[in-house]
KOLSEFI-561206 format. One record per residue (C-alpha): residue number from 1; z, x, y. Coordinates in steps of 0.05 Angstrom, whole numbers, m for minus. Layout:
<nodes>
seq,zz,xx,yy
NUM,Z,X,Y $
...
</nodes>
This chain:
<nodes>
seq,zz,xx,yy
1,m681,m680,72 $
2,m672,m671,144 $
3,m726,m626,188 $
4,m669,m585,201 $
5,m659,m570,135 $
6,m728,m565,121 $
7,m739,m507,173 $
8,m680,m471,150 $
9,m707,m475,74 $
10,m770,m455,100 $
11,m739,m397,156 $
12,m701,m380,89 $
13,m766,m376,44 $
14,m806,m323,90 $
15,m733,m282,99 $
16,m741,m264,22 $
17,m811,m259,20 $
18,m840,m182,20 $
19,m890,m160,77 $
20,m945,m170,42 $
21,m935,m245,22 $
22,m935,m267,103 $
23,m978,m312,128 $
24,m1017,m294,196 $
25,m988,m352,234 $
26,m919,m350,258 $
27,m866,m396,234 $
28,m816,m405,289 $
29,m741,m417,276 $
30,m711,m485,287 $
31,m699,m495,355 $
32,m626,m515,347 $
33,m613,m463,293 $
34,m602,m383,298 $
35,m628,m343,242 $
36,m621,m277,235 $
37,m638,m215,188 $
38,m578,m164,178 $
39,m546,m123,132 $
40,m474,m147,118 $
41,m470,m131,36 $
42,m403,m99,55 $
43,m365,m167,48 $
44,m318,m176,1 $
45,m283,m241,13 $
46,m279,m282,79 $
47,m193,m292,70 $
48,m183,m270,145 $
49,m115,m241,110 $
50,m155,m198,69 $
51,m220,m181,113 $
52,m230,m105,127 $
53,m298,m96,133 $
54,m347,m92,195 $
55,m388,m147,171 $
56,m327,m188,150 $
57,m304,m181,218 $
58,m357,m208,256 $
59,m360,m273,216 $
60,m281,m278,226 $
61,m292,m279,309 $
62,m337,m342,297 $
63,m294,m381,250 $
64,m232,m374,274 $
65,m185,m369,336 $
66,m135,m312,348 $
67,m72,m319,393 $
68,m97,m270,441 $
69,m153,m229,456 $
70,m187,m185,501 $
71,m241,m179,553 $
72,m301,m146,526 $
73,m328,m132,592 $
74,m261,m95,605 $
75,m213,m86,542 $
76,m154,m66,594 $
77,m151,m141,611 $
78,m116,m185,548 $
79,m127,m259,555 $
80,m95,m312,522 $
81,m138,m350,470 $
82,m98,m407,427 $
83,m40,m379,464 $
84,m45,m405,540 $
85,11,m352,567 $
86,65,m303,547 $
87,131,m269,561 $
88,166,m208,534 $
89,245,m201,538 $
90,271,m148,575 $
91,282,m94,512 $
92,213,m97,492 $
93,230,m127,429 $
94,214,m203,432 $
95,137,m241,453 $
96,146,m307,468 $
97,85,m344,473 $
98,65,m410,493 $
99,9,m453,454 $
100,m45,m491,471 $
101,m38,m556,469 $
102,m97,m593,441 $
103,m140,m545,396 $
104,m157,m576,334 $
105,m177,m542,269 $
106,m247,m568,233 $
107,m211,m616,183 $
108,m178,m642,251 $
109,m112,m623,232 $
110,m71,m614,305 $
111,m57,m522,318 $
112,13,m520,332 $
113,59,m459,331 $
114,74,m468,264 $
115,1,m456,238 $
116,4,m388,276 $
117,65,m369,244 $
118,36,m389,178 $
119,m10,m342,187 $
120,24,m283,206 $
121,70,m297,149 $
122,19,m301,101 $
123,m14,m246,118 $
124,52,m198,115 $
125,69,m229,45 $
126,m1,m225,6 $
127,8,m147,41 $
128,m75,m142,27 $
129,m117,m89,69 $
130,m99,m111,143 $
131,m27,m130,133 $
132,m2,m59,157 $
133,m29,m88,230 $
134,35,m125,231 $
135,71,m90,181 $
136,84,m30,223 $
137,125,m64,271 $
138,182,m80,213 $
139,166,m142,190 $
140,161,m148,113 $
141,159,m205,55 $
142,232,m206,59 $
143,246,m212,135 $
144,177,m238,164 $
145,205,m315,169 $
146,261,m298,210 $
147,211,m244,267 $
148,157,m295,264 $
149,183,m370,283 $
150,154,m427,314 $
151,213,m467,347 $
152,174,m526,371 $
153,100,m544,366 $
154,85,m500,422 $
155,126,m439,417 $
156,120,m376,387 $
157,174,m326,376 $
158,145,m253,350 $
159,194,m202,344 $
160,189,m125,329 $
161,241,m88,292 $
162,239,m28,353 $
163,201,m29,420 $
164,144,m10,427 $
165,98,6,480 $
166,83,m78,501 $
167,1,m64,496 $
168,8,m37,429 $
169,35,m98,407 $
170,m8,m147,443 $
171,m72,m98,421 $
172,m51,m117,348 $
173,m51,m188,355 $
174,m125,m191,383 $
175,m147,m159,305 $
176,m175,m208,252 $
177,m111,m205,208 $
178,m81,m254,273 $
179,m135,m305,259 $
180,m100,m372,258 $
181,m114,m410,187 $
182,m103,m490,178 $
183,m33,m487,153 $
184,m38,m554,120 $
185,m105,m547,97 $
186,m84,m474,59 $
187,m19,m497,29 $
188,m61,m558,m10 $
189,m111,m500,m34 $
190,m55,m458,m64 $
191,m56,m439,m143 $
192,2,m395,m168 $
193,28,m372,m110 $
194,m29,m342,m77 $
195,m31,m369,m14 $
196,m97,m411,m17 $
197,m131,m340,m24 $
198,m179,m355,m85 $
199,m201,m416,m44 $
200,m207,m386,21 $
201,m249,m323,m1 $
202,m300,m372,0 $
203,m290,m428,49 $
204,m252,m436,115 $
205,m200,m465,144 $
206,m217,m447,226 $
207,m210,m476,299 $
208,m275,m440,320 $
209,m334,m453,343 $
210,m364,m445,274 $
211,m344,m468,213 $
212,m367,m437,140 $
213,m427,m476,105 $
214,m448,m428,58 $
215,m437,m360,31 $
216,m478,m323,m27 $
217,m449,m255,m25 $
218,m502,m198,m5 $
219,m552,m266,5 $
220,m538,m313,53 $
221,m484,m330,107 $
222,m500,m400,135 $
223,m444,m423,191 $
224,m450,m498,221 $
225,m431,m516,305 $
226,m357,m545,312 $
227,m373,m596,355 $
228,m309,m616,378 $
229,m295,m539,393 $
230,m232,m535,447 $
231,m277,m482,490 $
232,m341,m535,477 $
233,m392,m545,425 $
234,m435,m487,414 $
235,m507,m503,441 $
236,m540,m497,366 $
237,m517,m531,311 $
238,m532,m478,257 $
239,m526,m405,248 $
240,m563,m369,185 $
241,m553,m297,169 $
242,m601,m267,109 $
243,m591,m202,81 $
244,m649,m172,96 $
245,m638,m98,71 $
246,m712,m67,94 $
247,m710,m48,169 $
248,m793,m56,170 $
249,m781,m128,134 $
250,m736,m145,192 $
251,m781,m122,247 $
252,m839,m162,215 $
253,m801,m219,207 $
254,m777,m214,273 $
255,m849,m196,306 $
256,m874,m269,263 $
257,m820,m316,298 $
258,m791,m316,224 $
259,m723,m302,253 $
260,m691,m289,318 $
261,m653,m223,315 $
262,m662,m169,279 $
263,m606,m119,273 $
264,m617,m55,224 $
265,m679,m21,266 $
266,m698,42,254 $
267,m711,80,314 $
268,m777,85,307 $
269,m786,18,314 $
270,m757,16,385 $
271,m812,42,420 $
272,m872,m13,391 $
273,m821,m67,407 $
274,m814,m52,482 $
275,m884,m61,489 $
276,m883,m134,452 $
277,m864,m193,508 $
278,m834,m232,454 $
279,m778,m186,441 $
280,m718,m155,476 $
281,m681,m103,456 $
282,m605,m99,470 $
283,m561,m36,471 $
284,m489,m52,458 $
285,m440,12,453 $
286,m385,2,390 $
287,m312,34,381 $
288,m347,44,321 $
289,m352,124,284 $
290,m393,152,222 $
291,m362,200,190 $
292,m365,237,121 $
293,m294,250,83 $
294,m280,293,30 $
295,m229,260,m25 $
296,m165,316,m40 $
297,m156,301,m108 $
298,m222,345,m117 $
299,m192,412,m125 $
300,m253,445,m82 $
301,m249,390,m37 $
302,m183,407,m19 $
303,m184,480,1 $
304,m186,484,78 $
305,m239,536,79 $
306,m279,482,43 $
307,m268,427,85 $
308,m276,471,143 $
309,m348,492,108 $
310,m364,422,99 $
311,m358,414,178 $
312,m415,456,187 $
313,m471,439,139 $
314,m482,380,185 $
315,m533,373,226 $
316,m510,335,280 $
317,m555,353,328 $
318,m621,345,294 $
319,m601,278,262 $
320,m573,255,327 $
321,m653,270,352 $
322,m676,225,300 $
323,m637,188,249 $
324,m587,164,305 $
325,m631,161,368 $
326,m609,112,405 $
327,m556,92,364 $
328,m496,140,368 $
329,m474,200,400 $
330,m454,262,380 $
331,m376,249,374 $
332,m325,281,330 $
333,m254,267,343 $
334,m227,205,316 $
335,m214,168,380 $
336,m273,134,407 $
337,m297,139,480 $
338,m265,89,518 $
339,m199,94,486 $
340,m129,118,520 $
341,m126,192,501 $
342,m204,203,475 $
343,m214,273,469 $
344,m288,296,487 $
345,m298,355,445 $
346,m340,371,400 $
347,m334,442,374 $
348,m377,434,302 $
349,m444,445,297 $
350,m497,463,238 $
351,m487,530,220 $
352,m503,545,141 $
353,m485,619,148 $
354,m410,602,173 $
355,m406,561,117 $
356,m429,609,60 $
357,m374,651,93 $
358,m317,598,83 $
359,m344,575,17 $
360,m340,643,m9 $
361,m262,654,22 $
362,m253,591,m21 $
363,m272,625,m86 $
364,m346,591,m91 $
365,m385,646,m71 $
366,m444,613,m112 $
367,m434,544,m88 $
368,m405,485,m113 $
369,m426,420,m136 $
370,m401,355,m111 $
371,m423,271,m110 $
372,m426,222,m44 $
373,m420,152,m50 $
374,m472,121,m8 $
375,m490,50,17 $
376,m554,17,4 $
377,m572,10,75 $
378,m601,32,146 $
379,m582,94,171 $
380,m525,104,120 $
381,m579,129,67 $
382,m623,166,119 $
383,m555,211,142 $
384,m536,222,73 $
385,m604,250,50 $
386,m601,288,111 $
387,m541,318,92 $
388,m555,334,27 $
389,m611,376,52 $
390,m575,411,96 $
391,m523,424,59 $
392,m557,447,4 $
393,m578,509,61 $
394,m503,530,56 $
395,m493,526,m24 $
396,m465,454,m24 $
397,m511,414,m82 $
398,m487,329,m59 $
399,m516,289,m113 $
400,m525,216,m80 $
401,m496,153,m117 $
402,m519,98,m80 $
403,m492,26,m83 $
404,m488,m34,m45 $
405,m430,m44,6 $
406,m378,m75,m31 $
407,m387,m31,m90 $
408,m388,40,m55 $
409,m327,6,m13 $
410,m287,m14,m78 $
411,m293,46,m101 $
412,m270,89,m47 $
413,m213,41,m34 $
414,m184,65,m103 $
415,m201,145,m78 $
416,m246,150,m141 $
417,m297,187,m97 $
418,m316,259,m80 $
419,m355,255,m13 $
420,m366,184,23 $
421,m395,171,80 $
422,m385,114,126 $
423,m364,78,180 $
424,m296,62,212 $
425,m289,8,272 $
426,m229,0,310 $
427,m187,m59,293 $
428,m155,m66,361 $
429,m166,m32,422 $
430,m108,16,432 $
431,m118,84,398 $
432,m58,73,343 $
433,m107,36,309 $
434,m159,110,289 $
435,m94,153,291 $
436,m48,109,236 $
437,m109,111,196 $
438,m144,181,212 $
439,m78,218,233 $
440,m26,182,192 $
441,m9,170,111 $
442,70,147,90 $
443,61,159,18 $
444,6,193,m14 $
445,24,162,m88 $
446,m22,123,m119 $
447,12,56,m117 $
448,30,60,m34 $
449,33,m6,9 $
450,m1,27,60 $
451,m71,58,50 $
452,m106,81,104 $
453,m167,133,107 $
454,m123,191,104 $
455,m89,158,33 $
456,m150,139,15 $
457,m176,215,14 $
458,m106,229,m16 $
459,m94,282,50 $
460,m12,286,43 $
461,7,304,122 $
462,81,292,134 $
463,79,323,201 $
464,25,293,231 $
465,46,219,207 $
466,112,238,243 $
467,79,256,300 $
468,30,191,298 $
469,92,148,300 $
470,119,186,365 $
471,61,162,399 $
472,70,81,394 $
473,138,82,423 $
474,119,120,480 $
475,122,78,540 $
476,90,135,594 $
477,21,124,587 $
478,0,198,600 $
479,54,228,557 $
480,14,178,495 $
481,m46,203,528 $
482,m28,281,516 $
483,7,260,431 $
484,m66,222,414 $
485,m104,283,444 $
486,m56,339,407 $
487,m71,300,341 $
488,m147,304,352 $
489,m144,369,356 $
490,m97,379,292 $
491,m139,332,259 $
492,m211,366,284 $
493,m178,431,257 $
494,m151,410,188 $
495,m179,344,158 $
496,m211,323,106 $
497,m257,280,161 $
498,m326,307,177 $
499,m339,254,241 $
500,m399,260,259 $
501,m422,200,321 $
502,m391,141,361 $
503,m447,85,351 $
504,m486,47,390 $
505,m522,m11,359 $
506,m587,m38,383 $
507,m598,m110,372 $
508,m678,m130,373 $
509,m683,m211,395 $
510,m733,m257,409 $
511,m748,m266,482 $
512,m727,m344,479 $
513,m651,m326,455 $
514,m597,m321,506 $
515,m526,m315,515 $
516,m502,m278,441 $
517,m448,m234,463 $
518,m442,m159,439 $
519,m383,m133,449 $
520,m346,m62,440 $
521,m321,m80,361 $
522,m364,m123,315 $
523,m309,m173,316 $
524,m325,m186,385 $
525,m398,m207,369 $
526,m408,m283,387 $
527,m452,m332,379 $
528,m423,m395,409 $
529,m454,m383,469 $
530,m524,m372,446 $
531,m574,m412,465 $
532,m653,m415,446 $
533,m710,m442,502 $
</nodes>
């Protein structure tokens, strides 16, 4: 056994150890190694085709390459990434891009255009979560071979079935669903038709700067240094992520040397850390919203004067003070700050009388009764049992049913829930992305193709999906500007959505780590550039 391998065991060891099983000396991390404590029990499977959750997300950005991306520094500027450059005909209709020639994927099979249009084929045909990301510009398991081509080793030819407004389009291939997979390497995977999916849910087939070690769902994520990566080997050869679900467990094991970021800290814990030299503490602002929404197959749940109720038995203000200080703002349209067409209103606040009013309009002038699914983790439980209290002020009884990510996830992904609360993160940075999810729902039935939040709360809006699909083919930026801000207000108004803050996670790291990038979407967290002194 190597040393390396003998720190991580032993790094590993004190991760899953309680507090009061610590030694009093320190055990510092592996100097070429990155461990850190987090909660990401929200995974479900690591098929880039299939990925939809935060978590999920972030480990995408450090497998694999995407065609483009954007600057996280300033997400008006799009960059090329395994494409070098790009053209776009003069209808609006047709992206040719040119690929970069020698990128290499970890089994050191050559990335040529073909790979890329694997994967954007793929993606459309298995039609899992994040397929709509391309779907919506026409291209379908019947027609997806002949928009998405690769002419020659270093062309690609995407084409859209309408035009569209040219950043839209380009937005949508920065998301993880245009992560370039080893075509080769997938194809000699595949059982039954299913695209190399029941292998790849638990390996990969990247270019990154990572590639997947080891993954024990709701455990352990352990991701080993490319070192031929095209952009340059990533200073530390190993990356080890424990699910560490206790905020205090991660701050002690953080405070000990036992791992090098920490990043579920309750706010509470801020303050002591400033004051320790060994630790820094990082603010980095997300597209990122936590919101509460009520399911419409609940009879209750879907009388407006209830979900209008339900809008104010929260109290935003007073969990903003504590719960979320320092870690989201008071925000409740569904367009985050930063976005084209954000609207900066909030007109909700806690107000238990109001709601007594509206509840008894409804018919429930005693109250009702309803559920919230809730995940097993930091602040998600801490706003929910705030709710329920204050709730409970305005006749609402929430009886909790907690359950780690991927089960409260699975669950409201069939719209078997009453309340659930949550978060939603952007997928690409134009605001399409919160409005065809928040603002938009095709067919309500249960057996749609498309299922985004608004299907998934089973709120049937003809009207306003109509008026969400206006927006994407409107070229005059302020005239998209005025549709996304018209729909926040519609949606504010009538919804089924109680959002309730745009978040802003704090990452707590030892002094000695340098250069992890945290971006505005958790899929532009990296770690290649990290480096430990």
């Amino acid at each position: 056994m190597t040393s390396l391998k003998r720190g991580l065991l032993g790094a590993t060891a004190l991760a899953l150890a309680t507090a009061s099983t610590f030694a009093p000396a320190a055990a510092d991390t592996p100097k070429d190694s990155l461990v850190m404590a987090w909660q990401f029990d929200d995974i479900v499977g690591l098929d880039p085709a299939e990925i939809f959750e935060l978590s999920g997300a972030e480990y995408s950005a450090q497998v694999y390459d995407r065609l483009i991306h954007f600057d996280v520094k300033d997400v008006s500027k799009i960059e090329g990434e395994v494409a070098e450059s790009w053209t776009v005909s003069p209808d609006g209709k047709t992206f040719t891009f040119k690929i970069r020639d020698g990128i290499a994927f970890h089994s050191g099979n050559p990335l040529t255009a073909e790979d890329v249009a694997y994967s954007f084929r793929r993606a459309v045909k298995m039609n899992k979560g994040p397929a709509f990301i391309l779907g919506q510009f026409g291209l379908t398991p019947a027609n997806v071979d002949t928009m998405v081509t690769a002419p020659d080793p270093r062309t690609l030819v995407f084409t859209t079935d309408q035009t569209y407004a040219p950043t839209f389009v380009l937005y949508c291939l920065t998301a993880d669903v245009a992560s370039v997979v080893d075509s080769k390497l997938v194809q000699s995977k595949e059982k039954d038709g299913d695209f190399g999916s029941g292998w790849l849910k638990t390996n990969s087939a990247g270019s990154g700067p990572f590639a997947l070690k080891q993954w024990k769902a709701s455990e352990l994520l352990m991701l080993d240094a490319n070192p031929k990566y095209w952009r340059g080997a990533p200073a530390l050869k190993r990356v080890l992520i424990r699910q560490i679900a206790e905020p205090a467990t991660q701050r002690l094991l953080l405070e000990k040397g036992d791992v090098d970021i920490a990043r579920n800290l309750k706010p509470e814990q801020f303050e002591p850390l400033k004051a320790n030299p060994s630790v820094r503490l990082t603010q980095s602002p997300k597209g990122t919203l936590w919101y509460v929404s009520l399911n419409q197959k609940n009879p209750a749940l879907a009388k407006p004067e209830v979900r209008e109720a339900m809008k104010y038995l929260v109290d935003y203000e007073g969990m903003g003070k504590t719960i979320m200080n320092g870690q989201g703002t008071i925000h409740q349209a569904f367009l985050p700050k930063g976005f084209l067409g954000a609207l900066d209103e909030n007109p909700y606040r806690y107000d238990p009388a109001k709601a007594k009013e509206l509840l008894a309009k409804a018919g429930y002038p005693n109250g009702l009764t309803v559920t919230m699914d809730v995940r097993n983790t930091t602040p998600t439980q801490d706003l929910a049992q705030a709710i329920q209290a204050s709730a409970a002020a305005g006749g609402v009884t929430i009886n909790i049913i907690p359950g780690d990510g991927k089960q409260v996830l699975t669950k409201y992904r069939a719209r078997n829930h009453d309340l659930y609360i949550g978060q939603w993160g952007a997928d690409y940075q134009d605001p399409h992305t919160n409005a065809d999810t928040f603002a938009a729902n095709p067919d309500n039935a249960d057996d749609a193709k498309a299922k985004p939040l608004a299907w998934r709360n089973a709120w049937d809006i003809p009207e306003l999906t109509k008026l969400t699909a206006s927006a994407v083919v409107e070229r005059d930026g302020a005239k998209r500007a005025a549709i996304y801000q018209d729909l926040q207000r519609k949606v504010l108004a009538e919804s089924p959505f109680v959002i309730m803050y745009q978040q802003t996670e704090v990452i707590a790291e030892r002094s000695n780590v340098s250069g992890m990038v945290w971006g505005p979407s958790f899929d532009t967290n990296t770690y290649w550039k990290a480096v430990k002194k």
